[in-house]
N, C-alpha and C positions, 0 to 999 in steps of 0.2 A: 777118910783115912789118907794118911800122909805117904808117902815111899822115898827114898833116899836117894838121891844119884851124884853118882862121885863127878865131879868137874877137873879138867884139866885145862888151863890158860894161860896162853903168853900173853904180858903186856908189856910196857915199858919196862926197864929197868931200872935199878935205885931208885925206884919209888919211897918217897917216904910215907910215916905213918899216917898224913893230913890226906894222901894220894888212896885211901886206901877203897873210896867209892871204885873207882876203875873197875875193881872188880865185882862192881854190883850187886853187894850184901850191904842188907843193915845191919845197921850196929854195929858196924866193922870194927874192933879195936885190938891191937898188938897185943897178945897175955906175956910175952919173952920174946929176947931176940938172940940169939945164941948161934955164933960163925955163920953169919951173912943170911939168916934165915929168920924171918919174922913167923912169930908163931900165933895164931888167931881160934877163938872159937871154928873147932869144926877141918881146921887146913893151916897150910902154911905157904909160904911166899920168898923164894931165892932170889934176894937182891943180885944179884951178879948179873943173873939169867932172865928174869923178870918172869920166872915159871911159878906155877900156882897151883895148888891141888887143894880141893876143897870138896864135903861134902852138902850138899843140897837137901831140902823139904819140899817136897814138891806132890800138891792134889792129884792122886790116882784119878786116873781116866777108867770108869768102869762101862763095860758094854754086855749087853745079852743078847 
């Protein structure tokens, strides 16, 4: 079972679409870009600011 966790990251800024590994997803690709804000599966990414919010899949850790 998968679990979800939201991501929050600065990278550079004015990154463009070719830059878009940095933020270590695959499959990375822009779906819109709309007033300085690239829109992506899952998050989106503030050129200006080089802020990022994204959510994640990630294997739960199960313990007993």
């Amino acid at each position: 079972m998968k679990q979800e966790i939201q991501i929050q990251k600065t990278i550079d800024a004015n990154l463009t679409e070719e830059n878009g590994p940095a933020l270590n997803l695959k499959r990375f690709q822009v779906q819109k870009e709309e007033r300085g804000v690239y829109y992506f599966e899952n998050g989106n990414y503030t050129l200006a600011r080089g802020e990022s919010q994204f959510t994640k899949k990630k294997a739960a850790l199960y313990s007993k």
